[in-house]
C-alpha positions in Angstrom: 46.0 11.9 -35.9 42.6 14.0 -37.0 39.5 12.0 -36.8 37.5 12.5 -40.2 33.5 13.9 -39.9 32.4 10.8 -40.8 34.2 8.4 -38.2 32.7 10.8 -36.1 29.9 10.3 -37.3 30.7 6.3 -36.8 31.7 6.5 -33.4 29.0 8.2 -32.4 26.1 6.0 -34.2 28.1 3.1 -32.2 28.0 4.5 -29.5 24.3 5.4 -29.5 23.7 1.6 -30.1 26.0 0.5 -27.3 23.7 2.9 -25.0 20.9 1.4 -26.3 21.4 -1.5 -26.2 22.8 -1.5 -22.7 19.3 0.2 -21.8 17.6 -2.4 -23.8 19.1 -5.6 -21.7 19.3 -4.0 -18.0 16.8 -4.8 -15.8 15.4 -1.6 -13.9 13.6 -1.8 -11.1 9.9 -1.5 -10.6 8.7 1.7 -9.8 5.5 2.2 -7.9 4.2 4.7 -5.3 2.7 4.2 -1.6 1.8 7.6 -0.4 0.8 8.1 3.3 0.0 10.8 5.3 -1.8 12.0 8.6 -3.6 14.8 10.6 -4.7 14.8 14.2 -6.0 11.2 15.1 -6.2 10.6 11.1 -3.9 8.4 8.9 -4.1 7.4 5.5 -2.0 5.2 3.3 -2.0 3.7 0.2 -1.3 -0.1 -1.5 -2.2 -2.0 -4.6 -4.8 -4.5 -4.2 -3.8 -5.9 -8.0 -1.4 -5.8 -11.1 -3.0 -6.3 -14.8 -1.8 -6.0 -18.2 -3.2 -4.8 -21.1 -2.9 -6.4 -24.2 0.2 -3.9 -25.2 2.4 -5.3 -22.1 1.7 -2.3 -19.7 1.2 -2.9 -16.2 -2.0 -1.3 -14.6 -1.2 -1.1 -10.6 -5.1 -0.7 -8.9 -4.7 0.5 -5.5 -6.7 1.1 -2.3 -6.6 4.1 0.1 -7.2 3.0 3.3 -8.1 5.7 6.1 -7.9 4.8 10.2 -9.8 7.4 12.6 -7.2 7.0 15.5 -10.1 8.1 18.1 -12.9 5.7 16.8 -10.9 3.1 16.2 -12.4 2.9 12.8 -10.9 1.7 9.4 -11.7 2.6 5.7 -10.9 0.9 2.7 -11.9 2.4 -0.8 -10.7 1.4 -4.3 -10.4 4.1 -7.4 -13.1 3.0 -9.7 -14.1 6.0 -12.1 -17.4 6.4 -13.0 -18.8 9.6 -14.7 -22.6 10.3 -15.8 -24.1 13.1 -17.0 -24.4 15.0 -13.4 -21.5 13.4 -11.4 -18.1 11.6 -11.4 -17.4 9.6 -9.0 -13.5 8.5 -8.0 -13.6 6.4 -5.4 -15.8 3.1 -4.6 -17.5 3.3 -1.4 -15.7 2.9 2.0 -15.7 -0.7 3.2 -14.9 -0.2 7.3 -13.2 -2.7 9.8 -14.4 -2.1 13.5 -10.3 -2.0 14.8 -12.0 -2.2 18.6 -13.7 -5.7 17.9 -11.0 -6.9 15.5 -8.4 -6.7 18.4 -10.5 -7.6 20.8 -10.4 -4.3 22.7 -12.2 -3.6 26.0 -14.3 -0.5 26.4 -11.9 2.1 28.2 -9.0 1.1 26.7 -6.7 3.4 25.0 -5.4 2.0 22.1 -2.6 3.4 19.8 -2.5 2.0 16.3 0.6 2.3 13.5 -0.4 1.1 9.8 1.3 0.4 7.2 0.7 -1.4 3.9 3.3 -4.0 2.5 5.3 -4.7 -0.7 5.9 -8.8 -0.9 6.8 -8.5 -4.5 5.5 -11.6 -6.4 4.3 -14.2 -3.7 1.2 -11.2 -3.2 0.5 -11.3 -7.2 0.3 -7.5 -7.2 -1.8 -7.2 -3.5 -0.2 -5.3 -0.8 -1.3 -6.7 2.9 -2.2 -3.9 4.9 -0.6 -4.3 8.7 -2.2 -2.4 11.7 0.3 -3.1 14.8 -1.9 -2.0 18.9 1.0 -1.2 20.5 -0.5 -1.3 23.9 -1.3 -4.8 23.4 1.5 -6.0 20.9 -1.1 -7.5 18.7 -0.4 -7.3 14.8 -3.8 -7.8 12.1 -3.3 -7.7 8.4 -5.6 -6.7 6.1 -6.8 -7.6 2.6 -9.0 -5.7 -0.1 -10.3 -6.4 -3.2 -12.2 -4.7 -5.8 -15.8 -6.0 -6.1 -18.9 -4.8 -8.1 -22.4 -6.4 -6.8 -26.0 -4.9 -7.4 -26.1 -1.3 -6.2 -22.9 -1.1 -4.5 -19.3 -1.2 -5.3 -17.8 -1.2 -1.8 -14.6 -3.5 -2.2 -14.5 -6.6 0.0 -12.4 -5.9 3.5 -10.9 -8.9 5.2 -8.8 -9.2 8.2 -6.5 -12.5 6.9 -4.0 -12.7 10.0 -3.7 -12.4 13.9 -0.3 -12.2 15.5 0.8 -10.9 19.1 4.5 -9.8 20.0 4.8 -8.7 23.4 7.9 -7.0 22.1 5.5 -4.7 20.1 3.3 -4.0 23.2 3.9 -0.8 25.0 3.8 -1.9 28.5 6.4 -4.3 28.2 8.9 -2.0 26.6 7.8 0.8 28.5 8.5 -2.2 32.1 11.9 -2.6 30.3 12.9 1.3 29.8 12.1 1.6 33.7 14.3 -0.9 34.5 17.0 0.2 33.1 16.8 3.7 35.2 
């Protein structure tokens, strides 16, 4: 049996509606970026400090880059906030810093090693990812917040450190004790 041109032409307008339709009612995931990278005693990574929508339905992500200087034991938080005059254009707010040596309580002489990485927790953060900064010498664990603020003169975002945990299984020592034992 020969199919005529136009059922065809039919079969294929049907199938272009399955298809869309199929497209139509699936739900596809969320797509969003974290970028990270590092040189030398430098790391920086990326999270979203909120999620808005526009008056269309699109969803606007704002993120923050956040910055730790390894040897200083220094962290940066800045939020994209474009501003442009006549002479300049700025990208990025100014740097917020945490002091990572008196948030964990560090003692001078100590030789601290830090990991970082920011968090997705889907819908209980309402569009912020927590920022976690694990000392593995001491197995302590901080987590970060940021949020985009504008005051008089300044438009450093606000930096808080919102939880403290300690693991010993984290620490170094111990798991370095543990790997010696086993030899």
């Amino acid at each position: 049996m020969r199919l005529s041109a136009s059922n065809w032409l039919t079969i294929g307008m049907l199938g272009g509606v399955l298809t869309g339709w199929l497209i139509g009612t699936s739900r596809l995931p969320r797509l969003g970026a974290v970028g990270s990278d590092r040189w030398n005693e430098r790391v920086m990574v990326t999270g979203s400090v909120s999620v808005d929508r526009d008056q269309k339905g699109g969803v606007w992500t704002q993120e923050a880059v956040y910055i730790l200087n390894k040897s200083t034991a220094q962290l940066l938080a800045a939020v994209p906030d474009y501003k442009k005059t006549v002479s300049t254009t700025q990208i990025l707010s100014d740097f917020a810093e945490r002091d990572l040596a008196k948030d964990f309580g560090l003692t001078p002489g100590s030789n601290p090693h830090f990991l970082m990485t920011a968090l997705d927790i889907g819908t209980q953060g309402q569009g912020w990812s927590p920022l976690l900064v694990v000392e593995t010498e001491s197995g302590q664990v901080l987590t970060y917040k940021v949020q985009a603020q504008t005051t008089q003169g300044s438009n450093r975002p606000l930096f808080q450190l919102v939880d403290r945990r300690t693991d010993p299984r984290l620490a170094r020592s111990v798991a370095s004790s543990v790997q010696d034992s086993n030899h």
